[in-house]
Backbone as CSV, one residue per row, in Angstrom:
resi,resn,N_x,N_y,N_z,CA_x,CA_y,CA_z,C_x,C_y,C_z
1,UNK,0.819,-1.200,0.000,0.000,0.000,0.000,0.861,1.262,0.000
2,UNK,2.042,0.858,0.643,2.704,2.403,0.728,2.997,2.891,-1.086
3,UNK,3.832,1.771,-1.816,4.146,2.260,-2.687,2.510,2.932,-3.579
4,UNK,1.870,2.280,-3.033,0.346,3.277,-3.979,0.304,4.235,-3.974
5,UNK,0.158,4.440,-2.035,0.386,5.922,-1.688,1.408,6.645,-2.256
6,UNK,2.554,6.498,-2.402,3.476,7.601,-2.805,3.437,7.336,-4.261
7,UNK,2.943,6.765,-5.410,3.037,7.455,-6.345,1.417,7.895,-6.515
8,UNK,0.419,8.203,-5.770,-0.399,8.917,-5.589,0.191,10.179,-5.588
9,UNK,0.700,10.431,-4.643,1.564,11.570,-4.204,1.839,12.084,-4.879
10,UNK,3.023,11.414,-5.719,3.776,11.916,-6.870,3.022,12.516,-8.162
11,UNK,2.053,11.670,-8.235,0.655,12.380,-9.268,0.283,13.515,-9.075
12,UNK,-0.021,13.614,-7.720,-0.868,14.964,-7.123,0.043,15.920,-7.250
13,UNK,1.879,15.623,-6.758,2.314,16.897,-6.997,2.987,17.214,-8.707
14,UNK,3.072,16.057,-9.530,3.107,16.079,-10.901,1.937,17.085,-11.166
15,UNK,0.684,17.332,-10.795,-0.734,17.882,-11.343,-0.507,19.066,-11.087
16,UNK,0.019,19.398,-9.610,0.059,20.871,-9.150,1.340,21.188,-9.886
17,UNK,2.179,20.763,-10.474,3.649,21.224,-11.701,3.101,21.607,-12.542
18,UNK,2.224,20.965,-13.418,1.714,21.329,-14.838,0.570,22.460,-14.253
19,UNK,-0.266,23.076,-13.254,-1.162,23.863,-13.149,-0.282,24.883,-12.993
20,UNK,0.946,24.793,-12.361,1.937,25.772,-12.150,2.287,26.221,-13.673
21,UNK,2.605,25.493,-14.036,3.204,25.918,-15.581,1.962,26.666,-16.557
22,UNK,0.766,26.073,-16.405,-0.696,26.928,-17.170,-0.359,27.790,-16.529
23,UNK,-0.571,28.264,-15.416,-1.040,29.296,-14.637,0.373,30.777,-14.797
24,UNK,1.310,29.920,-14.796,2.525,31.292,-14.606,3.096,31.396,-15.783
25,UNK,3.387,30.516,-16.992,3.612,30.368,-18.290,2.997,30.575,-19.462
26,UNK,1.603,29.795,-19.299,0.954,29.447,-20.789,-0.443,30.264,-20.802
27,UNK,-0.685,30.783,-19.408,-2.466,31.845,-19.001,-2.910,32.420,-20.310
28,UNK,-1.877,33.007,-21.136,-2.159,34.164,-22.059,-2.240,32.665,-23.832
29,UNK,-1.665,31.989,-23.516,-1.458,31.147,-24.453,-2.457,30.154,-24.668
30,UNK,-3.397,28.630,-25.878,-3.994,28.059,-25.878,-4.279,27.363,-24.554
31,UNK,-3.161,26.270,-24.201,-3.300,25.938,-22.818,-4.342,26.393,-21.923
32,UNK,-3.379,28.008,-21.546,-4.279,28.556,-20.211,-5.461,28.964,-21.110
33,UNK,-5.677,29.492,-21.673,-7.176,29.823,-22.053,-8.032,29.095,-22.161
34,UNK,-8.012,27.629,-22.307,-8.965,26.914,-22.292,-9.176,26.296,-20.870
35,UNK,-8.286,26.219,-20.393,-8.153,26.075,-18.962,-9.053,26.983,-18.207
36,UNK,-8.847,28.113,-18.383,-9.909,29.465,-17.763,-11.162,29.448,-18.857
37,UNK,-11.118,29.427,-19.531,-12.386,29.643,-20.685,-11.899,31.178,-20.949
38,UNK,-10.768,31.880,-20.745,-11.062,33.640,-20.738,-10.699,33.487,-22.104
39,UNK,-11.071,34.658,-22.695,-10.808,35.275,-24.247,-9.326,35.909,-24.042
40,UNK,-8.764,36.359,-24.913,-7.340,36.847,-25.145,-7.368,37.901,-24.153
41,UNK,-8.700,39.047,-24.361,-8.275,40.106,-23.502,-8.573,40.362,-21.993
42,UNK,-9.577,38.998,-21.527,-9.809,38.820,-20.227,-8.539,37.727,-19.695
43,UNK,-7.810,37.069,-20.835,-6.150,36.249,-19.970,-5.429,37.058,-20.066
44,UNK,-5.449,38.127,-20.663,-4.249,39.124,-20.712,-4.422,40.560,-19.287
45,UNK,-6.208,40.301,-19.090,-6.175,40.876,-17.731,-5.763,40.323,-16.413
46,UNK,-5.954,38.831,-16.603,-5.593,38.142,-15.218,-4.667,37.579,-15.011
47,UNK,-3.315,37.704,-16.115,-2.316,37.324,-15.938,-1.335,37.539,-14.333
48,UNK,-1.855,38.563,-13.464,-1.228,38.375,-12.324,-1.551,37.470,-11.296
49,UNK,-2.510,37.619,-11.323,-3.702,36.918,-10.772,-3.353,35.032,-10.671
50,UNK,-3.599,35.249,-11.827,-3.047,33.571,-12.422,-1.693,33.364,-11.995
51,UNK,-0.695,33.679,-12.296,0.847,33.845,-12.000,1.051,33.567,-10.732
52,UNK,-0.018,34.005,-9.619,-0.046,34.412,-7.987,-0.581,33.026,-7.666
53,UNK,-1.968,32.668,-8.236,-2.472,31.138,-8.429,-1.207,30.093,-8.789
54,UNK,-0.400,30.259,-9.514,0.291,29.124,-9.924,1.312,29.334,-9.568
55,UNK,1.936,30.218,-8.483,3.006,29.860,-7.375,2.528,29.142,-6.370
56,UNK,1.152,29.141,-6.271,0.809,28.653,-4.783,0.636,27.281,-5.285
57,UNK,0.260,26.747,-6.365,0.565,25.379,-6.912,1.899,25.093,-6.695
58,UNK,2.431,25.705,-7.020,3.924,25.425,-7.069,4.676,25.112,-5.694
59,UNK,3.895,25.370,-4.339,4.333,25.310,-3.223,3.545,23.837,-2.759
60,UNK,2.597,23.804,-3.658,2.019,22.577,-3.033,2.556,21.248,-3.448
61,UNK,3.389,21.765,-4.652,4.124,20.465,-5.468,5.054,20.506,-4.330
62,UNK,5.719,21.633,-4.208,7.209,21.056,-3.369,7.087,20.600,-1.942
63,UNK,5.869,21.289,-1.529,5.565,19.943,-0.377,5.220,18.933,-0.201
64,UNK,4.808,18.500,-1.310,4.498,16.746,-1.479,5.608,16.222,-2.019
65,UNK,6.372,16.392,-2.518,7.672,15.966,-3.231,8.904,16.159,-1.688
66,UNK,8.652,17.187,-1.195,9.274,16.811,0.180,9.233,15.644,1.398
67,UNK,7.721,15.986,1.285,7.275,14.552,1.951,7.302,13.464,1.223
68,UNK,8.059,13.137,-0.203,8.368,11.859,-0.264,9.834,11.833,0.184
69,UNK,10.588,12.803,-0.247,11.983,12.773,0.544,12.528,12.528,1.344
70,UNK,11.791,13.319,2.511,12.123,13.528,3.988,11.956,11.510,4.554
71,UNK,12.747,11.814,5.618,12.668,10.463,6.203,11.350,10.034,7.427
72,UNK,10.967,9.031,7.751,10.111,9.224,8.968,10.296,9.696,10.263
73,UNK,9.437,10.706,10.784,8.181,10.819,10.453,7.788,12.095,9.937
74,UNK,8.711,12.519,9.865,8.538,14.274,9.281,7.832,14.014,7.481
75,UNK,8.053,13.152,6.898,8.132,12.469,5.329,5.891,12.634,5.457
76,UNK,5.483,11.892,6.456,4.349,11.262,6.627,3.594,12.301,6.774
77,UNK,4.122,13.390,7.693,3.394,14.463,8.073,3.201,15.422,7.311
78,UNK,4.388,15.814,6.702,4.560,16.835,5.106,3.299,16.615,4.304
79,UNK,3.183,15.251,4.058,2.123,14.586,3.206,0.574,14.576,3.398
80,UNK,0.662,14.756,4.596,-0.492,14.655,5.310,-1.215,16.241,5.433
81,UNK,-0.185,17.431,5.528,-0.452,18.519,5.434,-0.564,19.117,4.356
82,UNK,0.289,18.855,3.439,0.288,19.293,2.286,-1.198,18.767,1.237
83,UNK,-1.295,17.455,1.978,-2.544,16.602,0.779,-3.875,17.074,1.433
84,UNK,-3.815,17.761,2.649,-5.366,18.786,3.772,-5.175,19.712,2.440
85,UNK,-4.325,20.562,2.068,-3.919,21.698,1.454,-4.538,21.667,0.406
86,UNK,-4.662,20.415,-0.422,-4.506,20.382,-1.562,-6.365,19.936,-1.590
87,UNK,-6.357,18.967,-0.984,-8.053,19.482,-0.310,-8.995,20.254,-0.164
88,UNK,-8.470,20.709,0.133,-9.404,22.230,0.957,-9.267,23.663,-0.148
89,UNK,-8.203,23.137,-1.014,-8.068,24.381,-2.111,-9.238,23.829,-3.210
90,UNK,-8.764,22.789,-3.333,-9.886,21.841,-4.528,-10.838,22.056,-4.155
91,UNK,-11.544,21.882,-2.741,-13.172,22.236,-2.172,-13.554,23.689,-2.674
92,UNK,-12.797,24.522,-2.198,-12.985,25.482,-2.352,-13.075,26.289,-3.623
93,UNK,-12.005,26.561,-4.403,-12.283,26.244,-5.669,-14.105,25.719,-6.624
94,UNK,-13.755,24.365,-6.149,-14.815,23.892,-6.424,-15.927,24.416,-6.382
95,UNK,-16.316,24.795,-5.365,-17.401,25.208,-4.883,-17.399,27.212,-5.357
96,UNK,-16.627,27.793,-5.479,-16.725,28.682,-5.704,-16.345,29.563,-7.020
97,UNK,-15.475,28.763,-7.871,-14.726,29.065,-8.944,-15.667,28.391,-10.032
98,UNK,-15.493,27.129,-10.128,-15.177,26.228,-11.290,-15.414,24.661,-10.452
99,UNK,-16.930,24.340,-10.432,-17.194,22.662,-10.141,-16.155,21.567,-11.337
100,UNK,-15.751,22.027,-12.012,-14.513,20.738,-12.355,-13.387,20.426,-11.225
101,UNK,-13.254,21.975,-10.692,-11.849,21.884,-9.833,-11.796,20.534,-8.871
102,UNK,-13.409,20.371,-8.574,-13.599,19.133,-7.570,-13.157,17.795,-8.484
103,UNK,-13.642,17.987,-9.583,-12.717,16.513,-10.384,-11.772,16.367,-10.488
104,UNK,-10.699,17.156,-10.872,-9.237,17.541,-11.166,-8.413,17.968,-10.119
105,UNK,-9.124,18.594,-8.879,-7.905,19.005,-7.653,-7.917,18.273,-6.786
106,UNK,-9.427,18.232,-6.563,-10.254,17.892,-4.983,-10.201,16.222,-5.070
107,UNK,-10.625,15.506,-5.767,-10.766,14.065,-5.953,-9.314,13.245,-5.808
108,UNK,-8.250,14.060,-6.936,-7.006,13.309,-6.470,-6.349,13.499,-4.965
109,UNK,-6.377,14.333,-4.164,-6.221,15.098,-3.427,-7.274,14.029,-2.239
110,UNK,-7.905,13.679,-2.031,-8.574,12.888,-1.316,-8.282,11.740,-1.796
111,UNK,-7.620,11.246,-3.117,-7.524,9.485,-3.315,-6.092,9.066,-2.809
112,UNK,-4.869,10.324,-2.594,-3.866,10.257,-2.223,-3.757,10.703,-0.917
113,UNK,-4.705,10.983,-0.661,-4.668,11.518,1.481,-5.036,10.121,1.892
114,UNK,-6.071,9.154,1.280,-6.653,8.254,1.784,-5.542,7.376,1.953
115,UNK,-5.017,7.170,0.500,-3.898,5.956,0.273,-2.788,6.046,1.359
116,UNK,-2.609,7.645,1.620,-1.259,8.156,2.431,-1.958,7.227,4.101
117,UNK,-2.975,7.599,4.314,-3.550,7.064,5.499,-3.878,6.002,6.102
118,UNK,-3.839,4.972,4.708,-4.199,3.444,4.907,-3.003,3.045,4.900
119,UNK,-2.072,3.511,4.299,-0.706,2.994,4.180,0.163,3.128,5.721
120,UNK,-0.226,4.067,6.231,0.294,4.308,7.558,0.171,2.752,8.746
């Protein structure tokens, strides 16, 4: 079970890499625009916005990628905080942005907290 869990992990923070990269790279480009649904001149308004969004992805990758690093028990806990994080952004989101976010953030994000938890 562990190895499930951690390449769960590794998925979830692989997902938050590539949202990092839409979000701070490609917003203004095909990618991000279909990603947002915005037109050229509403991605070219929220390019900070987005940029600000996809650092904070970017923090959520490197804490799950830490917590596969780190040794026990600091490794378990990283994971455990970071995958609440990744949770609770997806809920939220979800619920307030964009109901896909719950398919794409929120769902992996709960299938890799679970795995992290059974594996324990």
């Amino acid at each position: 079970m562990q190895i499930t869990a951690d390449v769960l992990v590794g998925l979830v923070a692989a997902l938050h890499v590539y949202i990092l990269v839409l979000e701070m790279f490609l917003w203004e480009k095909r990618p991000g625009r279909k990603l947002s649904g915005f037109d050229a001149a509403m991605a070219r308004a929220t390019v900070p916005l987005a940029a600000n969004q996809g650092l904070y992805n970017g923090f959520l990758a490197a804490g799950l990628v830490c917590g596969l690093l780190a040794e026990e028990p600091t490794g378990h806990r990283f994971q455990l905080f970071f995958l609440v994080c990744v949770l609770v952004a997806g809920l939220y989101g979800g619920f307030t942005a964009n109901r896909r976010i719950l398919l794409a953030q929120a769902l992996p994000g709960a299938l890799a907290l679970a795995a992290v938890l059974l594996a324990r």
